[in-house]
N, C-alpha and C positions, 0 to 999 in steps of 0.2 A: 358298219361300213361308213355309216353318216361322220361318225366319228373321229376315222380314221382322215376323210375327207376335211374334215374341218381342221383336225392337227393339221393335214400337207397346204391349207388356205393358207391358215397363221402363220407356219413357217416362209412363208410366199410374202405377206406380210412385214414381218419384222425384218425378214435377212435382205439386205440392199445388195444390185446388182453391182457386181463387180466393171463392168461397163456397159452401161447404160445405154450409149450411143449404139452398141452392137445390136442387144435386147430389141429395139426401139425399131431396128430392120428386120428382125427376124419376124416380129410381131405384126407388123406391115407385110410382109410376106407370106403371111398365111401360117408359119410352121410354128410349129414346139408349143409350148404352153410355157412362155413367157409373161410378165407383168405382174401386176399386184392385185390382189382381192381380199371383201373383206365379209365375213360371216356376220348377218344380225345376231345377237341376241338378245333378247325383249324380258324386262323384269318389270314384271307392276304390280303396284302396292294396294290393299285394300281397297271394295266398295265403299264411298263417302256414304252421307247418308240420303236416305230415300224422299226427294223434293218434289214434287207434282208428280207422283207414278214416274221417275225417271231418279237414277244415279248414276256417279261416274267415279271414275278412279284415274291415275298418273298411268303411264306407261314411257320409259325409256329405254333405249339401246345402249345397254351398259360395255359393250365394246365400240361403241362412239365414233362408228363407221363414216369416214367423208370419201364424196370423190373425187380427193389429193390425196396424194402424201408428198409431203415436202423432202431432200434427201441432196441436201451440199447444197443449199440453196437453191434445189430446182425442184419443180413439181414436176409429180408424175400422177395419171390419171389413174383413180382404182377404181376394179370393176367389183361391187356392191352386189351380196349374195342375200336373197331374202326368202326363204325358204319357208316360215311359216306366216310372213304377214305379221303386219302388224296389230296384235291381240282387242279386241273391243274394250275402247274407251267411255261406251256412254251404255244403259240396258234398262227397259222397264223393271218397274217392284210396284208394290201395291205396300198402301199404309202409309206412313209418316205424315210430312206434314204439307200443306202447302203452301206458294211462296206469299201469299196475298196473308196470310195468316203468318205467316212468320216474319213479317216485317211492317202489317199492319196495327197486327193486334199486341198493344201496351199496354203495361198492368194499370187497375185503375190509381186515381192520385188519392191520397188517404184524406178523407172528410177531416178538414182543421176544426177546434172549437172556434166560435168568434171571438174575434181580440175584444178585451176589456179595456177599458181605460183604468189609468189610473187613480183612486184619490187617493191624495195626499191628505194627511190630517191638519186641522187649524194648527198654525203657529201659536203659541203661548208665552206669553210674557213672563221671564223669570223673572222672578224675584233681587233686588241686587242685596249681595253679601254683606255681613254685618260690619266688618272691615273698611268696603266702599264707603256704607252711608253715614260714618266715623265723621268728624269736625278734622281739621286740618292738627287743629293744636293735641287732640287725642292721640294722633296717630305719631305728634311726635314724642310727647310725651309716655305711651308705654314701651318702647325701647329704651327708651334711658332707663326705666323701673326696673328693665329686664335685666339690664346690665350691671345697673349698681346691686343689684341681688347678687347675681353670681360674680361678682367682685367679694363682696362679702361673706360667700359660702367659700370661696379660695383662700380666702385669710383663715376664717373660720377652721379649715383642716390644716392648713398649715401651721396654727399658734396650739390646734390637739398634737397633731403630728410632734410637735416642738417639747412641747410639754410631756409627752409620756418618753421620748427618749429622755428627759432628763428624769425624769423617776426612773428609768432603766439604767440609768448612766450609779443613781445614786444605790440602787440594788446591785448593780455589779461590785463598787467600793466595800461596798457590806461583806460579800463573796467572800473579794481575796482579803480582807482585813481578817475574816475569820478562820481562810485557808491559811494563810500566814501564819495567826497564831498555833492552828494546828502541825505546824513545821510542816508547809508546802512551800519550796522555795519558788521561784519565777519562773523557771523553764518547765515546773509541774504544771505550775498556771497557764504557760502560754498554750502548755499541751491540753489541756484541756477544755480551753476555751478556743480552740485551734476548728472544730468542727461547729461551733454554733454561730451563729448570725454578727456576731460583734467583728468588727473590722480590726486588722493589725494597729492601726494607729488609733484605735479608741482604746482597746487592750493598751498598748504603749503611755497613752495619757493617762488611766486610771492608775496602773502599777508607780509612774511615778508623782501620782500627784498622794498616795498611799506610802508611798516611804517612810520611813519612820525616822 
């Protein structure tokens, strides 16, 4: 039956009077069951936890009952149904913890070693490099040594270098002078010589410096 009551509230609720002004006399007048109302009901969330023998929890009215409703721009008074009360917010426990202890008491600070100072080790006088402690005219005279050495190692491979092509130059003539007589004409020779390290125009200079 509570039930059924609280549907026919809601519907009282939501559905806006068709005119207002009529309602508004009849209601004044004692008769009908006109107007608006509006049912609690109470949702609350968990006991917090247990603080000097005492906890509490939230409690709200999740139909969010005022006494207005607004409706074309006008209020209208509602009449506010609270049937079980509003549920206990606050209740003894035993245990936990208490608040002088939970806001007094801080971990302790951890024991530091004492700071050391530090030593540094003596400074020591290096030694100065063999280079430095040189005469002025030393220093300029062994790059000049350096240089005319490898000036003279670049001649050095260049005048080997120079000289074994020409003993190569003079073993290739030997070659075709003997292919030659073996009746190897010049295009056997060039084929031949075609895959090895001699370049066309040293080929070309031996063959005709080899003419007969």
């Amino acid at each position: 039956a509570d039930d059924d009551d609280d549907a026919d509230v809601q519907t009282q609720v939501v559905t806006a009077p068709a005119q207002p002004q009529v309602q508004e006399q009849r209601r004044n007048s004692g008769g009908g069951g006109g107007g608006f109302a509006c049912v609690r009901k109470w949702e609350c969330g968990p006991w917090g936890q247990c603080i000097d023998a005492q906890q509490t929890r939230t409690c709200t009215d999740i139909r969010a009952c005022n006494d207005t409703i607004t409706i074309r721009n006008r209020d209208y008074p509602v009449f506010i149904i609270d049937r079980q009360g509003m549920p206990e917010t606050e209740q003894s426990c035993k245990g936990g913890i208490t608040s002088t202890l939970a806001t007094q008491q801080k971990p302790a600070a951890p024991i530091l070693p004492p700071v050391q100072k530090a030593t540094l080790p003596p400074l020591e006088a290096k030694p100065l490099s063999l280079w430095k402690s040189l005469p002025l005219w030393y220093k300029i005279i062994i790059p000049l040594v350096i240089i005319i050495l490898l000036a003279l190692l670049v001649l050095l491979l260049f005048w080997h270098r120079k000289k074994k092509v020409k003993t190569n130059i003079n073993e290739l003539k030997d070659w075709i002078i003997k292919s030659k007589k073996a009746g190897a004409s010049e295009d056997d020779i060039r084929k031949n010589l075609k895959n090895t390290q001699w370049t066309s125009e040293e080929i070309k200079q031996v063959l005709t410096e080899t003419k007969s």
